[in-house]
C-alpha positions in Angstrom: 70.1 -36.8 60.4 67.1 -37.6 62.7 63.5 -36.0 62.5 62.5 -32.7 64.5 60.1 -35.1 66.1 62.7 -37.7 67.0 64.9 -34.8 68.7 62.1 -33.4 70.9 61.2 -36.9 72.0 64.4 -37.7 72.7 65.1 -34.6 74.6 61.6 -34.6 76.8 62.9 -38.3 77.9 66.1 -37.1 78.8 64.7 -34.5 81.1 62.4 -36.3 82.7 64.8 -38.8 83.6 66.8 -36.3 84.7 63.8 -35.0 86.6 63.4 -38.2 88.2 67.2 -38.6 89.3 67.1 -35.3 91.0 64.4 -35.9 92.9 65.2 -39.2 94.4 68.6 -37.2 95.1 66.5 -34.4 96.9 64.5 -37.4 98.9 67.9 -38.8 99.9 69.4 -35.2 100.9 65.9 -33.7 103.0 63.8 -37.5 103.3 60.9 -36.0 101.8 59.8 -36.4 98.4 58.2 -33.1 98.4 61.4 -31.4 99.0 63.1 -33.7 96.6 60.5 -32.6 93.5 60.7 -28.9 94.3 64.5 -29.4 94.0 63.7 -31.4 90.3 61.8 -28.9 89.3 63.6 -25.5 90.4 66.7 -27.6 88.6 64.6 -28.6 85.2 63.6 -25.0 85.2 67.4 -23.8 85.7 68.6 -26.3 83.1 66.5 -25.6 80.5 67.2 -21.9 80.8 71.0 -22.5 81.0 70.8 -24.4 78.0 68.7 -22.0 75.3 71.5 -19.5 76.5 74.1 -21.9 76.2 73.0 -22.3 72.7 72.3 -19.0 71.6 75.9 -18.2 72.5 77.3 -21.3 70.7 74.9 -20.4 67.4 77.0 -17.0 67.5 80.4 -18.8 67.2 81.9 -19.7 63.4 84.8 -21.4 64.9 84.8 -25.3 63.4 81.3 -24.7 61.4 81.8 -26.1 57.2 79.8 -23.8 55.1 
């Protein structure tokens, strides 16, 4: 098991590289990196939402937890 601390490092790296990705996939799509950091953004924002709902759902399922 790794440390809270370890998790939300891990986790900020991995969306900033995700960050980065998208927006040099919005430069290639629209050639402008403006445009291309919006689209990072408005898709970090999406994600992260997505995701805390995602889990919430998943917290509310028992199927395969051990107790």
């Amino acid at each position: 098991m790794e440390s809270r601390a370890r998790s939300i490092v891990k986790a900020v790296i991995w969306n900033l590289i995700g960050l980065l990705m998208m927006c040099v996939v919005g430069f290639v799509a629209t050639g402008s990196f403006a445009v291309g950091g919006v689209m990072a953004l408005i898709n970090a924002a999406i994600g992260l939402t997505l995701y805390v709902v995602y889990e919430r759902i998943w917290a509310q399922v028992r199927w395969g937890r051990h107790v």
